[in-house]
N, C-alpha and C positions, 0 to 999 in steps of 0.2 A: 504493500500500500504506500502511496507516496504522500510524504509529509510536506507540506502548509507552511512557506514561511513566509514573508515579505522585506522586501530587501530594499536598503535607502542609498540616494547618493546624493552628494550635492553636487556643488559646481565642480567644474576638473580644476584639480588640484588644492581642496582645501588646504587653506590656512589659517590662522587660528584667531590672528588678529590684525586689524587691519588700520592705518590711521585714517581714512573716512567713516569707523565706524559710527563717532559722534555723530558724524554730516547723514546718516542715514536714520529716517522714521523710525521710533520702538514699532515691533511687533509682537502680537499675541503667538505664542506657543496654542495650536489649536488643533482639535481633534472632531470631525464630523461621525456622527451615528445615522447613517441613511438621508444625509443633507444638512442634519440639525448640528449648527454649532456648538462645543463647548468651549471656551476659552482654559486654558492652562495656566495660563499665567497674567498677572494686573497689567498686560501693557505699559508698564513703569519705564520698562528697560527692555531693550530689544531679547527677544526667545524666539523659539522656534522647537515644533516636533516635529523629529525627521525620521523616525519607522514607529510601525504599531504591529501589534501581533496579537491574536486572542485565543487561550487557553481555558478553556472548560467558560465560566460566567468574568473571568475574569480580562480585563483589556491594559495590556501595557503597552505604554510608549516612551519612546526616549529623542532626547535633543538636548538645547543648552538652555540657560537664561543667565541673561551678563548681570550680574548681582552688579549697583552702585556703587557700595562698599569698597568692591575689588579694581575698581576702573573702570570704563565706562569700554575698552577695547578689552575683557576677562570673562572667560567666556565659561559658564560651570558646567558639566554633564549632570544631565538628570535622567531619572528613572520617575515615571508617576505611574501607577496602580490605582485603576479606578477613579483617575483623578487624584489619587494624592500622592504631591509631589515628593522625592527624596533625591537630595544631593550626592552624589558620584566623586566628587572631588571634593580637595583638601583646599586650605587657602593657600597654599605653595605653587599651585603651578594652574594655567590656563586650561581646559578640554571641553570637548564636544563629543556627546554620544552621537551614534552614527544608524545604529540595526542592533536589534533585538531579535531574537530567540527566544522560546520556552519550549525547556523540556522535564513533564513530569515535576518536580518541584526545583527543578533548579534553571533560575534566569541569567541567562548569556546576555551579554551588552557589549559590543565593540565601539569604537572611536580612534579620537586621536588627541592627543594633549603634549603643550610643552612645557618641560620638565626644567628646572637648573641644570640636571649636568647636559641638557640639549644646547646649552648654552654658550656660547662661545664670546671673546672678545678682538676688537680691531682698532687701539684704539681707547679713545673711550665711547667707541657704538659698542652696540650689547647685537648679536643675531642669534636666532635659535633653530634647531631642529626639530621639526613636530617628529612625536614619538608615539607610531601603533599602540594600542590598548586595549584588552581585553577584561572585561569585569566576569565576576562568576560568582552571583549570591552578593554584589556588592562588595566584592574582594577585588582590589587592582594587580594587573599581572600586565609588564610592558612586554610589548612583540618583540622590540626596537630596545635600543641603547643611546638612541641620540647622535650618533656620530652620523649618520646618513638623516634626512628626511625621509619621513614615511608615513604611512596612516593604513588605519584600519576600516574598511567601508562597509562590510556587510556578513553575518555571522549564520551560521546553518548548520544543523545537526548535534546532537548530543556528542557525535564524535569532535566537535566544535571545528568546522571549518572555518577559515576566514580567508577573503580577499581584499586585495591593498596595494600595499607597493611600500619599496624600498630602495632608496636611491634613486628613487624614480623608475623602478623596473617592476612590472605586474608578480605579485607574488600572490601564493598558496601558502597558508597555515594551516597546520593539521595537531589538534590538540597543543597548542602552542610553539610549537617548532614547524619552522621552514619547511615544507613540503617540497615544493620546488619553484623558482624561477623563472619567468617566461623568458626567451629569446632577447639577450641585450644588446641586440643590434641596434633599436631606437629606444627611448624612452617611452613608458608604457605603464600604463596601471589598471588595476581590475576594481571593478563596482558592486557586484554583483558575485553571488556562487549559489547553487544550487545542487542537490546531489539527489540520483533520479538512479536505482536499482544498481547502485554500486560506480555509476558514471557521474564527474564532476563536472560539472557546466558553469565557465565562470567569463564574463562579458565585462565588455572595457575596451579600452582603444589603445593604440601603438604608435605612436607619428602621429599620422592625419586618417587613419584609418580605424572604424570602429570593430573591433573582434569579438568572436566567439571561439573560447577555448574547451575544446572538450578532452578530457585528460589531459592537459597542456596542447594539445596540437589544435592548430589554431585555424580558424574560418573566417575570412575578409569578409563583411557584411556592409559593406562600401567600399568606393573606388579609389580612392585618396583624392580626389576632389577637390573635397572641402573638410575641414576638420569634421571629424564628425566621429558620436563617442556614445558605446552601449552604453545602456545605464542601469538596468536592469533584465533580469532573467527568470525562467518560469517553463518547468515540463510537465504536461499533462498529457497523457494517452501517448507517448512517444512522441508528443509534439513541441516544437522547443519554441517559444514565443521571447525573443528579445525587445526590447525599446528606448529609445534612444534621442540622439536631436544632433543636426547639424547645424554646428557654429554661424551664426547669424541666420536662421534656418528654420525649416522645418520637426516636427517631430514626428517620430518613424516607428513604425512597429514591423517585426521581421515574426512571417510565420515560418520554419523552416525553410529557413534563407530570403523568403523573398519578400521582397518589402512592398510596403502602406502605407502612404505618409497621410497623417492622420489631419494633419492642418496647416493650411496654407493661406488662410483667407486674414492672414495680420504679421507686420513684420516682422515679427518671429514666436514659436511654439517650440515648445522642451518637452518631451515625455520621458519618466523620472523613474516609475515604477509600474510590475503589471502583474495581475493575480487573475488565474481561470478558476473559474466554478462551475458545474455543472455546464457546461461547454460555452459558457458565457465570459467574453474579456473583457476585465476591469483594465484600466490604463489611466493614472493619473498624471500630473504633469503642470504645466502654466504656460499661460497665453501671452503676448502683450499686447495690449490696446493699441487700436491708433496715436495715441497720445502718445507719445513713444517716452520708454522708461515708467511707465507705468504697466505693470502686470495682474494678470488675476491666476488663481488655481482653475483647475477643472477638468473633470472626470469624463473620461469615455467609458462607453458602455459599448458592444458589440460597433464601436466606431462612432458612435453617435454621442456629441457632444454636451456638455450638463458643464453649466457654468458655479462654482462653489461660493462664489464672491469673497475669496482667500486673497492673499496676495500673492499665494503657492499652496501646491499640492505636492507633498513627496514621499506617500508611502500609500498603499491600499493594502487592506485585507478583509476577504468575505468570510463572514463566518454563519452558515444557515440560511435567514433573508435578509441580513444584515450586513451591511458594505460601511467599511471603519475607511477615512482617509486620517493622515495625520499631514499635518502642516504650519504654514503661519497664518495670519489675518494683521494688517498693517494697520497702526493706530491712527491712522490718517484715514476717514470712511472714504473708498473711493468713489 
């Protein structure tokens, strides 16, 4: 029987803090139950939920909320259950949860966060290395050691898979150790993983190309083009459903290779994440208006588009007749 997960990514190449973060709107940490919003967090300070997963009555999600206290660019991981929130990190260092897991009584949480010794000097500038992260039951265990940038984007299976990157190369975690390696010819990182009857399915991009790796051997799912970058991943009936977005672009859904591009009708569309149910695909993602630099979330349904009025959409999961997005809502009513 194939396990249920949902897998997040944000933009390529998270990083952890930014100095326009001040210059950017708070937004709500938000999570929809069949359209209805809940909010996550006071809109004080910018947040964000960026995967959700649901286990028996229970619904977790994880993302960050930049605590004031800590700077206004400190970004905390969180874990909420049922809506109530619990902090991930320490006041030492910066992180962002990324994807959630649950298996049985124990919750998986990956991200990415920077550490002091990520830290280096030049000078009197300070630069850091973001450092992969794995939580287990709220326990921190680093992938990474800091000397390379890396992050963690997306976690799967009791056996705890993770994909990511290090050094800027798509990697494989398997119970916390290196699996393997993608191909370091180009720079490359993976978003996604999935594991489908003992086969690893894990999506990402290489250069300017978006891939599908299956046991590491790899599937071009574009033409180098345009940048353009899987984002998520999803097998059901032996069907492998990636999705994705090309840089200044469209967003694209790949049914066993061949693609869909889901929307075109505004200068650009991202699709983020995608979950099948009952032979129906969920695909969430974000639009941007004519207004340009103004965005909304919004949910496909067998391609048909449902506007969330989010600022972003980045994770779905169905459970029954019930479809969970997690996302933001920007304090600014568009």
């Amino acid at each position: 029987m194939i396990k249920f997960n949902i897998f997040v990514t944000l933009l390529f190449f998270v990083k952890i803090a930014s100095a326009s973060d001040s210059e950017i709107p708070p937004s709500f940490a938000t999570i929809w139950k069949n359209g209805i919003a809940q909010n996550l967090t006071d809109g004080t300070y910018d947040a964000s939920a960026n995967s959700v997963f649901v286990s028996g009555n229970d619904v977790y999600v994880v993302g960050y909320d930049s605590k004031g206290n800590r700077g206004s660019s400190s970004k905390v991981a969180m874990l909420w259950k049922n809506g109530v929130g619990r902090e991930l990190t320490s006041e030492t260092h910066s992180a962002i949860a990324l994807s959630v897991y649950v298996s049985g009584n124990d919750v998986y949480v990956v991200g990415v966060g920077r550490f002091r010794e990520g830290w280096y000097y030049e000078g009197w500038r300070r630069y850091g290395n973001d450092i992969a992260i794995i939580w287990k039951n709220g326990v921190e265990q680093k992938l990474t050691d800091g000397t390379r940038d890396a992050s963690a984007h997306s976690v799967f299976d009791s056996n705890i898979y993770v994909a990511g990157h290090n050094d800027w190369y798509a990697v494989l975690w398997k119970n916390g150790k290196e699996e393997y390696v993608i191909d370091r010819t180009f720079s490359a990182d993976a978003f996604s993983v999935f594991v489908s009857d003992n086969d690893v399915y894990m999506t990402g991009c290489e250069g300017r190309i978006a891939k599908l790796w299956k046991n590491g051997i790899a599937e071009n799912l574009s033409d180098g083009t345009e940048f353009t970058f899987g984002q998520s991943v999803f097998i059901s009936n032996n069907d492998v459903y990636v999705v994705g977005y090309e840089q200044y672009g469209v967003a694209k859904l790949w049914k066993n290779g061949k693609l869909q591009n889901l929307y075109s009708n505004a200068p650009q569309s991202r699709a983020r994440s995608v979950f099948v149910f009952s032979n129906d695909v969920y695909v969430v993602g974000a639009i941007e208006d004519n207004n340009r630099y103004s965005w909304y979330g919004t949910l496909w349904k067998n391609g048909v588009l449902q506007d969330l009025m989010g600022s972003s959409a980045r994770s779905v999961y169905v459970s029954g007749n019930d479809v969970y997005v997690a996302g933001s809502t920007s304090s600014e009513v568009r």
